[in-house]
MMTF fields as JSON, N, C-alpha, C and O atoms, coordinates in Angstrom:
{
  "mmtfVersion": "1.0.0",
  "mmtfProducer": "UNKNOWN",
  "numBonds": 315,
  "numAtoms": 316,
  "numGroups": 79,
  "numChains": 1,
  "numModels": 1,
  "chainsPerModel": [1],
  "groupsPerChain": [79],
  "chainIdList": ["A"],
  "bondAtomList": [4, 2, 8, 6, 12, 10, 16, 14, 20, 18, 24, 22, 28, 26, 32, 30, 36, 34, 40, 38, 44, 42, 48, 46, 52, 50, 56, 54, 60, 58, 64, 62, 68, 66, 72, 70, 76, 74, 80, 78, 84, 82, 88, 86, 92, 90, 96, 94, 100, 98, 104, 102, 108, 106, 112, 110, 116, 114, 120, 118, 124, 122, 128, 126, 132, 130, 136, 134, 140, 138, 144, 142, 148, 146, 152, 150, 156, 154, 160, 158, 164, 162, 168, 166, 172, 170, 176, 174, 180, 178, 184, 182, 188, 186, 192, 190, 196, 194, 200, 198, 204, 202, 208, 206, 212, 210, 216, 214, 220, 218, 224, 222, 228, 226, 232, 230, 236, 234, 240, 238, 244, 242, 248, 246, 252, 250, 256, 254, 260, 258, 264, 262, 268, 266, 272, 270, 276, 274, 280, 278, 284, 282, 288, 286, 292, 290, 296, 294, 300, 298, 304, 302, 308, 306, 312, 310],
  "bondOrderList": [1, 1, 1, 1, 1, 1, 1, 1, 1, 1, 1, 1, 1, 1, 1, 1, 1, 1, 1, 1, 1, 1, 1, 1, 1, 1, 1, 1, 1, 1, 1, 1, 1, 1, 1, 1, 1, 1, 1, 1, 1, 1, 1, 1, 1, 1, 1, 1, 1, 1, 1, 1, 1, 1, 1, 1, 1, 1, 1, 1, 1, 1, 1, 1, 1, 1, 1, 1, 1, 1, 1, 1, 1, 1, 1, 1, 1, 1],
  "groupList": [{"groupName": "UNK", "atomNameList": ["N", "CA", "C", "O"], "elementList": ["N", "C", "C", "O"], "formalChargeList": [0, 0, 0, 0], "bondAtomList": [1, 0, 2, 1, 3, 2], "bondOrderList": [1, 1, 2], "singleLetterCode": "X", "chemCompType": "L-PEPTIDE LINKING"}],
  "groupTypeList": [0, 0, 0, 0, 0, 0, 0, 0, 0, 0, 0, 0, 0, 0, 0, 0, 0, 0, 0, 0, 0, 0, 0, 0, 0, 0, 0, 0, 0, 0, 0, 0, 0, 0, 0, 0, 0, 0, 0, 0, 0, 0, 0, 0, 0, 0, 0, 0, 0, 0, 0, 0, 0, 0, 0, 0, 0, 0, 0, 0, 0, 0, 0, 0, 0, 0, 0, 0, 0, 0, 0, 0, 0, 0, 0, 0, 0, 0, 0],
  "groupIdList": [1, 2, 3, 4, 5, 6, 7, 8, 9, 10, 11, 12, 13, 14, 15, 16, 17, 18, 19, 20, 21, 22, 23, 24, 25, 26, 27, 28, 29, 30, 31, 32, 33, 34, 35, 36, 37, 38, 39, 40, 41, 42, 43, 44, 45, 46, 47, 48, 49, 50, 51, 52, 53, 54, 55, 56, 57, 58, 59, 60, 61, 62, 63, 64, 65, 66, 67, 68, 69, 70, 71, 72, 73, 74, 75, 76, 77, 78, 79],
  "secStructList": [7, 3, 3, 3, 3, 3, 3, 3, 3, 1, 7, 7, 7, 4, 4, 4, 7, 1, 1, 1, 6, 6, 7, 5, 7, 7, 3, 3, 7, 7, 1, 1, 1, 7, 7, 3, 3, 7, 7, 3, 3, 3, 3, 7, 1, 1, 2, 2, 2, 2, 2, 2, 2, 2, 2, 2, 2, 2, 6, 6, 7, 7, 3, 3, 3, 3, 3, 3, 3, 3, 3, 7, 7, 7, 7, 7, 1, 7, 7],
  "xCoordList": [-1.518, -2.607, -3.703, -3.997, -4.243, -5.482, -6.381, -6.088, -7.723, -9.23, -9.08, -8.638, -9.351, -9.643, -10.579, -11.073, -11.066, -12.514, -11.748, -11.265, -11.938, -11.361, -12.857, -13.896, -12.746, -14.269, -13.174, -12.243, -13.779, -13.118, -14.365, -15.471, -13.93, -15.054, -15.021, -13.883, -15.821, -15.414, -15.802, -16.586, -15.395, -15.645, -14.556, -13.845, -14.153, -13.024, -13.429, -14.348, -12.812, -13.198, -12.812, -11.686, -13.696, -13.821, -12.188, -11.586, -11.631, -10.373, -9.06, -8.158, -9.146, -8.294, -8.268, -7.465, -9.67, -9.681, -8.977, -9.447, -7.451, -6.373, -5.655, -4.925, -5.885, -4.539, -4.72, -3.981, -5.841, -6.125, -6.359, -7.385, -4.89, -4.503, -5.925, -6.092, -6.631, -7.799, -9.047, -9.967, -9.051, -10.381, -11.579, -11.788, -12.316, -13.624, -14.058, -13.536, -14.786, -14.802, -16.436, -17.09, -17.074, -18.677, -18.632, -17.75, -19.406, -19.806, -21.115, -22.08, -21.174, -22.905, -22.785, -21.856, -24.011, -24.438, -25.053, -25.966, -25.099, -26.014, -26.824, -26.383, -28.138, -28.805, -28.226, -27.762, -28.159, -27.638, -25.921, -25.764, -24.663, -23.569, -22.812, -23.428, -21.557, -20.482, -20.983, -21.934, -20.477, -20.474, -19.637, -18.896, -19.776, -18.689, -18.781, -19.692, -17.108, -16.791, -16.304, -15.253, -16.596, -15.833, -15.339, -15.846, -14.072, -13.15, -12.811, -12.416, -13.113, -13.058, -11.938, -11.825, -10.936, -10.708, -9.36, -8.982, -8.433, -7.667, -6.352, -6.356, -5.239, -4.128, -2.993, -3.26, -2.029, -0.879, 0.0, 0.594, 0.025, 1.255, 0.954, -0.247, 1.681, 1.502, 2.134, 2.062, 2.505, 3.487, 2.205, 2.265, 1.005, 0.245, -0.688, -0.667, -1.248, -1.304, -1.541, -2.497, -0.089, 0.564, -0.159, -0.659, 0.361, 0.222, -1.263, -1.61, -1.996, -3.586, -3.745, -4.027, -3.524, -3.411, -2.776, -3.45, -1.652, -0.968, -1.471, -2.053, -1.616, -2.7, -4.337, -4.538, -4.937, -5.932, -5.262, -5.534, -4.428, -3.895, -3.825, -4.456, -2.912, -2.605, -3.656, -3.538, -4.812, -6.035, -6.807, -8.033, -5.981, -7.127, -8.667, -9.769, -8.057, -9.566, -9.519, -8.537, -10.029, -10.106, -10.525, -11.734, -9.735, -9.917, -10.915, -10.786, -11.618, -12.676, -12.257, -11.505, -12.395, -11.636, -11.204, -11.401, -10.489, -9.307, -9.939, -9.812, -10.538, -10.905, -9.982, -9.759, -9.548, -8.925, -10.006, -10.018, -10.828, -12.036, -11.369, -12.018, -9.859, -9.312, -8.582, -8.635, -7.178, -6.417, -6.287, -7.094, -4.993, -5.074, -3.181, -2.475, -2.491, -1.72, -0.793, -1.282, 0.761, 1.641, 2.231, 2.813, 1.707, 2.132, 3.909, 4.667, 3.95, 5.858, 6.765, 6.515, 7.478, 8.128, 9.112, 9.604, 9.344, 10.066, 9.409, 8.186, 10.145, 8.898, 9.873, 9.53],
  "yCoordList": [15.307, 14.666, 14.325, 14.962, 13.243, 12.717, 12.154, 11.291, 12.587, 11.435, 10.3, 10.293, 9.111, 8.049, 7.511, 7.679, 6.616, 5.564, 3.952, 3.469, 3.412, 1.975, 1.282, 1.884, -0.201, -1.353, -2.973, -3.514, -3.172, -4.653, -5.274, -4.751, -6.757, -7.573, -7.895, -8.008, -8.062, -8.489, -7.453, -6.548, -7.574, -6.62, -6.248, -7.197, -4.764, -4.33, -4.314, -3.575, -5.052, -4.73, -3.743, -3.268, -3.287, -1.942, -1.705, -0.759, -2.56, -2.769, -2.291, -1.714, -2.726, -2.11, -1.243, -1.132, -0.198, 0.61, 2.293, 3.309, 2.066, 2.799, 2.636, 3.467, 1.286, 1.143, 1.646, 1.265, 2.785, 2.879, 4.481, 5.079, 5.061, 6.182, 7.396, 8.324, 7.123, 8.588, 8.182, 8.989, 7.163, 6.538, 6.575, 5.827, 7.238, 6.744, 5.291, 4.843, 4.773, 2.927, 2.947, 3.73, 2.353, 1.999, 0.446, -0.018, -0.364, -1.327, -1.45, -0.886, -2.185, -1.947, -3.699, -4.47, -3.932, -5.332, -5.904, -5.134, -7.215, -7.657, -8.887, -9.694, -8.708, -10.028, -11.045, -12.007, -11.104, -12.576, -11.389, -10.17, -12.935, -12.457, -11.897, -11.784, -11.435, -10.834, -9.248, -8.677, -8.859, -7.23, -6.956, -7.718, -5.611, -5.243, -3.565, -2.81, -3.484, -2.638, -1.261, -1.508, -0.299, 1.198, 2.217, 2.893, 2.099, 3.231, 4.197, 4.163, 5.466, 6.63, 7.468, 7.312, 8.661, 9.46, 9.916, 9.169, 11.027, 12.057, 11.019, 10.478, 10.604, 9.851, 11.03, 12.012, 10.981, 11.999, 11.687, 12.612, 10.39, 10.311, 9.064, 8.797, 8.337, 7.371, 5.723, 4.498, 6.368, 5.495, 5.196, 4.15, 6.346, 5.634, 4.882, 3.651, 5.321, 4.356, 3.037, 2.335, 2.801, 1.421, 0.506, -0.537, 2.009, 1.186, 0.623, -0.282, 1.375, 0.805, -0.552, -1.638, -0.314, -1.784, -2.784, -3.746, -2.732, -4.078, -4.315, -5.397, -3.593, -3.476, -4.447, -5.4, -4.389, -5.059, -6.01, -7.006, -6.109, -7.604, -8.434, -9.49, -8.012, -8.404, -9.239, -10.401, -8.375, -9.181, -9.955, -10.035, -10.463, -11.304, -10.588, -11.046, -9.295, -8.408, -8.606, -7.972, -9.143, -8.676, -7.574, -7.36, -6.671, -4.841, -5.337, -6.317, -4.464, -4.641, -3.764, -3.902, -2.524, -1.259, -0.264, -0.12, 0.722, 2.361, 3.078, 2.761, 3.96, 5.137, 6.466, 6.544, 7.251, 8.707, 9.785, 10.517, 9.989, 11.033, 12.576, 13.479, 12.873, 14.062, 14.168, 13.504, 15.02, 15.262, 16.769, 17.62, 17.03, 18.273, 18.349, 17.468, 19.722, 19.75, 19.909, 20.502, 19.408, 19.703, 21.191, 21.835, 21.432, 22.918, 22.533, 21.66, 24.034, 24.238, 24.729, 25.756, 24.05, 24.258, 25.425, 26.077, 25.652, 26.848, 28.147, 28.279, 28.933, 30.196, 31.547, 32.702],
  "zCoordList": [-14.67, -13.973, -14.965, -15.977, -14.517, -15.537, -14.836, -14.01, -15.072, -14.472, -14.975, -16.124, -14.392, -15.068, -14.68, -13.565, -15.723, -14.936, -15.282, -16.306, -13.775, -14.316, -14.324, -14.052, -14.716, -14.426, -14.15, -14.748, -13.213, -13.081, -12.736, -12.603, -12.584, -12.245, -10.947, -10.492, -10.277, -8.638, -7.794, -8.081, -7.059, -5.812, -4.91, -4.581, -4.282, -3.757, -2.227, -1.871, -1.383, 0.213, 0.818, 0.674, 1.59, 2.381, 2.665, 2.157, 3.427, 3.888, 3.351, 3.958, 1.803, 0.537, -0.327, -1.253, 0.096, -0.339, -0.345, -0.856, 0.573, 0.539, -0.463, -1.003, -0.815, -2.017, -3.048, -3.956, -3.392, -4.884, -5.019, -5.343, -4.614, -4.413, -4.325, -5.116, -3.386, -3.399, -4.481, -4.619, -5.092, -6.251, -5.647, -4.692, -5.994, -5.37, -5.942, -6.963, -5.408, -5.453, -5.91, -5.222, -6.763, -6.838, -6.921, -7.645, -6.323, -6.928, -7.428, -6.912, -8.435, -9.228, -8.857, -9.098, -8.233, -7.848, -8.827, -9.125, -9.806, -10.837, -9.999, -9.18, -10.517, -10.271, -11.288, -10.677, -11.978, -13.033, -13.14, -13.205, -13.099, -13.099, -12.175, -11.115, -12.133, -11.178, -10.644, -11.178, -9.919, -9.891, -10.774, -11.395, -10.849, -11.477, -10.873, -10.534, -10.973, -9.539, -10.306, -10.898, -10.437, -10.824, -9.92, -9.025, -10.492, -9.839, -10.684, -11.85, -9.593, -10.694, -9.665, -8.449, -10.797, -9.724, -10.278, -11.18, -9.979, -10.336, -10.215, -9.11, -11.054, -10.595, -10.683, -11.376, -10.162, -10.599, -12.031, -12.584, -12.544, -13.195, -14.268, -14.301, -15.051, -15.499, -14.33, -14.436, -13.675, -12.732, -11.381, -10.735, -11.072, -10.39, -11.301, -11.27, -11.854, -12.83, -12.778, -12.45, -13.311, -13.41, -11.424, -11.002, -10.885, -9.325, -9.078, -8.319, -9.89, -9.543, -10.352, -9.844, -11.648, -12.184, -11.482, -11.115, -11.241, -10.323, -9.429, -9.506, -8.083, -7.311, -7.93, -7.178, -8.567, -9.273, -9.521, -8.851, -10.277, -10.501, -9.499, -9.516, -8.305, -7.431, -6.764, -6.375, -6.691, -6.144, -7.212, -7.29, -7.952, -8.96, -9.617, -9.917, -9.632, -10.281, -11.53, -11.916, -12.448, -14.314, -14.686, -14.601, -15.147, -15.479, -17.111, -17.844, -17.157, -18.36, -18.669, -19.633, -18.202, -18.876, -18.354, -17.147, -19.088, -18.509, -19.773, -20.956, -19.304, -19.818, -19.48, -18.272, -20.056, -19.592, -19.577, -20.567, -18.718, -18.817, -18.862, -19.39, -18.204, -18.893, -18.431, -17.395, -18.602, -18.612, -18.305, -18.676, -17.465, -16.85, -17.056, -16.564, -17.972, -18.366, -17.219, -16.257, -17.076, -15.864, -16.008, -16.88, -14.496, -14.102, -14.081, -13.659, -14.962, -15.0, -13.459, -12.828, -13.215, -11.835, -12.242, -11.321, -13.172, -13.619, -12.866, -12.826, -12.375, -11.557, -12.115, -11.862]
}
């Protein structure tokens, strides 16, 4: 598991904000220019991941950036 912080440009509607597995959503409003929208929040895997990016893609968002704010090592299923 890993935190991440995403930034896209645009804005995410109330509506779609399931698709982005548990992210908390900010938008920062600019007077001159786009919003620009941050999603922060715990993903499980590299594979959700991927799902939040496409997801963004999907809606024509431009990702500015993926930060990894931390990482949390996988518990061993071995018992």
């Amino acid at each position: 598991m890993a935190t991440y912080r995403i930034c896209v440009r645009g804005r995410i509607a109330s509506s779609r904000i399931d698709l982005f597995e548990g992210m908390s959503i900010h938008p920062e409003l600019h007077e001159e220019g786009p919003t620009i929208t941050t999603l922060e929040g715990e993903l499980l895997d590299q594979a959700a991941l991927a799902g939040v990016l496409n997801t963004l893609y999907t809606m024509q968002l431009p990702v500015l950036s993926v930060e990894c704010l931390s990482v949390r090592p996988a518990q061993s299923r071995h018992a």
